[in-house]
N, C-alpha and C positions, 0 to 999 in steps of 0.2 A: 614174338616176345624176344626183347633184346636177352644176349647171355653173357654176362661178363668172363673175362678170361680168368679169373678165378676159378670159376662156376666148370668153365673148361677144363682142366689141368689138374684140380686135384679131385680125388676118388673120394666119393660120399662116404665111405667110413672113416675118412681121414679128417673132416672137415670141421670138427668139432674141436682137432686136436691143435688147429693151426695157430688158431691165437694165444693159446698158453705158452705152446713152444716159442713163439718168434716173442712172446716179449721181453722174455728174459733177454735175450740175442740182443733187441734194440736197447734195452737198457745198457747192456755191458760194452754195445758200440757207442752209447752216447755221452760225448764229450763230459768229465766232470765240470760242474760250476765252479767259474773263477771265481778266486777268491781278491776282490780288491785291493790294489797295490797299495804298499803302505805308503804315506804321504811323506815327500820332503821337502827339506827348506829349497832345496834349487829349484824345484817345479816353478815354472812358470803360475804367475796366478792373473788373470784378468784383470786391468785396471782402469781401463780407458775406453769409451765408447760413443761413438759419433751417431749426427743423424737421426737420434729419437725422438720420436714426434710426440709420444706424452712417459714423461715418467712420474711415479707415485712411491712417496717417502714416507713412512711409518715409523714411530719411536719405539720406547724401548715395551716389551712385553711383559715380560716378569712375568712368566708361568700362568699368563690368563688366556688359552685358545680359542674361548667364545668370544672374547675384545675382540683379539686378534681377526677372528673370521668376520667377525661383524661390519669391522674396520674395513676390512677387505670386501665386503659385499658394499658397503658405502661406497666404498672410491670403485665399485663396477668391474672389479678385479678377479672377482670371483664368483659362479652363478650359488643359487641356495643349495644345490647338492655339495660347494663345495670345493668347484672342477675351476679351474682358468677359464673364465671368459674378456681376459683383457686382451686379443688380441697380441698385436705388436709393442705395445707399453712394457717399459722396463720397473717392477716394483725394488723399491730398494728399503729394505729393515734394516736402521741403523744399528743392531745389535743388542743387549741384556734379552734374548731371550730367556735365560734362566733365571731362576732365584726367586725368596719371596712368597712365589706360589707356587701350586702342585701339580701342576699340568705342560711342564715343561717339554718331556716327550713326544707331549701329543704338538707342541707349537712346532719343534724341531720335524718331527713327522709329515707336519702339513706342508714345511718349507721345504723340504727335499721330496715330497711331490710333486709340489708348485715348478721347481726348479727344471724338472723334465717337460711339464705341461706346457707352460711357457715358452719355453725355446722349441717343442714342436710346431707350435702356432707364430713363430717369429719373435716373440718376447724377451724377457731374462729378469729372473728374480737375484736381488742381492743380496744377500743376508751377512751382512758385515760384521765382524770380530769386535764386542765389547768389554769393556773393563770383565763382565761376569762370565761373559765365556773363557776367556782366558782364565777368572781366577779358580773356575772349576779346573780347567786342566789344570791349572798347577796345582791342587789339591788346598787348592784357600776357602774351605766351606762354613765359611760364617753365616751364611744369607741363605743356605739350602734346606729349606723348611722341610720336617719330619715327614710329610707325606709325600713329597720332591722325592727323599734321598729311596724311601721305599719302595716306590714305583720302579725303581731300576734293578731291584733286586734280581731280577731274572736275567740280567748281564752277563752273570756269573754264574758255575754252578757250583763254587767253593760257601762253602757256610760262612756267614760272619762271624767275625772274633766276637769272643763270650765278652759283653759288656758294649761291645759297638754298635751303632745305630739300625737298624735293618734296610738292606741295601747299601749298606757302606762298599761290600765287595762288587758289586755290579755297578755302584756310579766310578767308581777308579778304573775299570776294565772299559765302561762306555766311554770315558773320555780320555783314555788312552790314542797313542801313536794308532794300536788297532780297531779299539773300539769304533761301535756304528755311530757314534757323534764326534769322539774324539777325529778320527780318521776326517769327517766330512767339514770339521769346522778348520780342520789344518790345510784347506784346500781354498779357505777364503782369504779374501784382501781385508784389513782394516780401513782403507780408506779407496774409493774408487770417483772417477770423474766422468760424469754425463754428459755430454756438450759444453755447458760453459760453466757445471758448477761440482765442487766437490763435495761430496758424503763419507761422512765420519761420526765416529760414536760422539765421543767427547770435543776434539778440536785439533788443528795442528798448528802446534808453536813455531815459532820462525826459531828458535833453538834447535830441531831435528835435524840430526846429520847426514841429510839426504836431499838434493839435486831434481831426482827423479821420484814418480809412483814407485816403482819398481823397484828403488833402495829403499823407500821409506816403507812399504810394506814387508822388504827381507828384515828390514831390521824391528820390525814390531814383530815377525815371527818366529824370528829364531830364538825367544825365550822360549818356544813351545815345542822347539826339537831340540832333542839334548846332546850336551856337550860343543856349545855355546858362548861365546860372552856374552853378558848382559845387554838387553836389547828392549825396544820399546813397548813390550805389555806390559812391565813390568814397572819402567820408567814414570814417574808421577807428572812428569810434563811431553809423556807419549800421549799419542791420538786417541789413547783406550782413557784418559782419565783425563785432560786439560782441561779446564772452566774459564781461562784468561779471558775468551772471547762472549762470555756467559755474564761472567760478573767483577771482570777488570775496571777499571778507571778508563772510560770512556776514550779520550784521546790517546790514551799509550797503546789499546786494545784493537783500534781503529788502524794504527800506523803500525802495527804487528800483522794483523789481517791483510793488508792492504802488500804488504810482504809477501807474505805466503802465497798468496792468489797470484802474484806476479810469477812469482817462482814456478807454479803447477798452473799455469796457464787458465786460470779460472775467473770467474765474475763474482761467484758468491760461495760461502760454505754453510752447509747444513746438516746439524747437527743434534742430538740428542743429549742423553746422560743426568740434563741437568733440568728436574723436571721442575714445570712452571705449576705453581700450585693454582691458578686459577682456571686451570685445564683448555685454555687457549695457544696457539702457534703464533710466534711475536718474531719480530724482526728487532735487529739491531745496527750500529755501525750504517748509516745512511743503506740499509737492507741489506748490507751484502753478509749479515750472518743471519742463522735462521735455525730458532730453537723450535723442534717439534715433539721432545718431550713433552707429552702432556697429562701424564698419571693418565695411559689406556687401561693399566691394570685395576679388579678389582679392588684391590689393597688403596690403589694411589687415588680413588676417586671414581674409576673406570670414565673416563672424559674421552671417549671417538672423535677422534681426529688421521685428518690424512693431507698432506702436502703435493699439489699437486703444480706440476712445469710443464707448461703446454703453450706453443706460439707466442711465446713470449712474455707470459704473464705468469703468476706466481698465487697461486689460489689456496687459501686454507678451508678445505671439508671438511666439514663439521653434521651431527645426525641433523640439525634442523636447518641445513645451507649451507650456503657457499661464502668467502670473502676472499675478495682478491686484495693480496698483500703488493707493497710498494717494491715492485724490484729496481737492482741500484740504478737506473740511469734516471726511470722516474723520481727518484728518491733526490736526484742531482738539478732536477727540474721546478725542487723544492715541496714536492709533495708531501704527506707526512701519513706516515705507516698507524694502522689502527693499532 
């Protein structure tokens, strides 16, 4: 019979006494849990990525997790427990995860899952700064439906002021500098570019006073760390809230677009924000823009949709198919977008 050197060493009356004594000992040796650095505007934030052999674009959310997964088991992105199964695919949510509806936490929760999952297996999930993320941190809660703002109530362990909403003091603390949303969404890009094309919530104007990714997304965030000038969340012709390329006058919108893309080295933008009530993903400007709002939420319709950029082609998934949309050089060849 084998005999462990435990089994050796210490005396059978002592042996019952071992593991009480040592755990304390290991507890008091082991390192306290860090506590996550608070986020700054000078951090580096991710904005540019080559090489991706399929990426997959989702619009806005609005506080519905079942769309959201469902969307996500469509586009193959996720298996039915829930877990990443895309692989090397880069998912990019163009932002409005919050508002609307009531299940915002849990959408936020899944994405900062997703986020570790992904980049284990070689992936990378986006989840981009929209007009509503932003306007919860700055405390602009018009659109935070009653059972949203009480779901957060455990943020906090100060009681709400007599007459305000429940959860009022736990969504201000989660979407804080410290808070667990606040803190994670201060750590994203508003606008990021994939190979040849960029993603953004709303749009970027050829008015932004930015050169680079990297200034154009300091300055959409430095409304969101304070003591500040004014900067682009906030701005009505910032990337969190533009429509120019949505529902501009065709030729002026065209020779704007066509700007910008020069400027940030891109072929196409695609965008959100501006939801297509027919719950379809539509191209514009000879394709090189590309609205994938399409009311996922229950509120807006719930329409499943997912935009997919793979070898060259440009595919709208949808629950009953596929349709491959006109990308710009086909578009140049005279082809014509569904």
């Amino acid at each position: 019979m084998r005999v462990f050197p435990e089994e050796r060493t210490v005396p059978p009356t002592l042996r019952p006494l071992v593991l009480p004594l040592l755990v304390p000992v290991l507890l008091a040796a082991a390192p306290p849990k860090a506590t996550p650095a608070m986020p700054r505007l000078e951090d580096a934030v991710p904005d540019t990525f080559t090489g991706v052999e399929r990426v997959v674009a989702v619009g806005d959310v609005h506080g519905d997790v079942d769309a959201l997964k469902e969307v996500l088991r469509l586009a193959k992105l996720i298996d039915e427990k829930g877990r990443w199964s895309g692989g090397k695919a880069h998912l990019v949510q163009t932002g409005d995860i919050p508002d609307r509806g009531e299940r915002t936490r849990e959408a936020f929760e899944l994405l900062m899952r997703l986020e570790g999952e992904a980049r284990a297996a070689g992936g990378r999930v986006h989840a981009l700064l929209g007009n509503h993320e932003a306007m919860n941190m700055l405390g602009d809660l018009r659109y935070v439906a009653p059972g949203e703002m009480a779901s957060f109530a455990d943020q906090s362990p100060e009681p709400d002021a007599s007459g305000a909403p429940r959860g009022a003091n736990g969504h201000r603390e989660a979407y804080g500098l410290q808070g667990r949303y606040g803190r994670w969404l201060r750590t994203h890009a508003a606008v990021v570019r994939i190979n040849d094309t960029l993603f953004v919530h709303g749009g970027v104007a050829p008015e932004v006073p930015a050169k680079t990714l990297p200034e154009l997304n300091r300055w959409v965030r430095q409304d969101l760390f304070p003591g500040n000038p004014p900067g682009g969340a906030k701005d009505p012709q910032g990337p969190l809230w533009f429509r120019g390329y949505a529902l501009g006058q065709e030729e002026e919108a065209a020779r704007a677009l066509e700007a910008v893309l020069q400027r940030f080295g891109a072929k196409r933008m695609v965008m959100g924000h501006t939801t297509d009530r027919d719950g379809k993903i539509r191209t514009r400007l000879d394709g090189k823009a590309v609205f994938i709002d399409t009311g996922l939420s229950t509120g807006y319709g719930r329409h499943l949709s997912a935009l997919e950029l793979r070898g060259g082609k440009v595919t709208a998934l949808y629950a009953d198919g596929r349709v491959e949309l006109v990308a710009p050089e086909a578009a140049k060849a005279g082809k014509v977008s569904p």
